[in-house]
N, C-alpha and C positions, 0 to 999 in steps of 0.2 A: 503358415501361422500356427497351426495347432502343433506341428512339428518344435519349433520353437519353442512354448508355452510351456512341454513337456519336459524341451530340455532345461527351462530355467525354473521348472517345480524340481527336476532331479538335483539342479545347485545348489538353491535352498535348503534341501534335505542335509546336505554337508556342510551349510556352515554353522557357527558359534553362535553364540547367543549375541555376542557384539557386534559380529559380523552383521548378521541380521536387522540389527537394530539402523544400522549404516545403510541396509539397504532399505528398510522402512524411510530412514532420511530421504535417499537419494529419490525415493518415488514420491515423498512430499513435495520435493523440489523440482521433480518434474511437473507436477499436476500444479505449482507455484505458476513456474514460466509461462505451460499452455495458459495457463487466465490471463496472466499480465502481457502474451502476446496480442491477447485479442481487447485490450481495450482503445480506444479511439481519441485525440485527443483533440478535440477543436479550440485551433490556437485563435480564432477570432475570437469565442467563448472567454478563454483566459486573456487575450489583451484586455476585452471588455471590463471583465473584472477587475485588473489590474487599474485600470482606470478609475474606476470605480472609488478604488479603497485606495488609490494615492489623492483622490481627490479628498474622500474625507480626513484620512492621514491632514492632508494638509490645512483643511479648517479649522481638526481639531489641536492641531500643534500651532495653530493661530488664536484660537482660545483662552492658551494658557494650558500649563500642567494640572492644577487644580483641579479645571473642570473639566475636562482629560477621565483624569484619575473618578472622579464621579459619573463620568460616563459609563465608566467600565464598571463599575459595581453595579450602577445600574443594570448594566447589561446581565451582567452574573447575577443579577436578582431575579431575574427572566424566566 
């Protein structure tokens, strides 16, 4: 490992300024993936919900548009 380390501190040392910057990217993007490999996603959770707000979806599109649209400002006054 420290073998390694050394040899990709000597790479660095050689490249460009752009270059560099490409690899700043690619290590953002690595340290991206490792998070979004570790999150969990419990689909009973999301059916739940999904129920949830197609249920209200559906009262409020029974309501009427009007009070729809009043509800949501309401909300945003929140």
């Amino acid at each position: 490992m420290f073998a390694l380390k050394e040899s990709l501190k000597q790479e660095l040392e050689n490249l460009n300024e752009e270059q560099l910057k490409q690899v700043e990217d690619f290590i953002a993007f690595l340290k991206f993936r490792s998070r979004s490999a570790s999150w969990h996603i419990d689909k009973n959770h999301l059916a739940a919900l999904y129920g949830e707000f197609a249920e209200e979806d559906r009262q409020l599109a029974e309501e009427g548009l009007d009070d729809y649209t009043e509800l949501l400002r309401q909300e945003d006054c929140k």
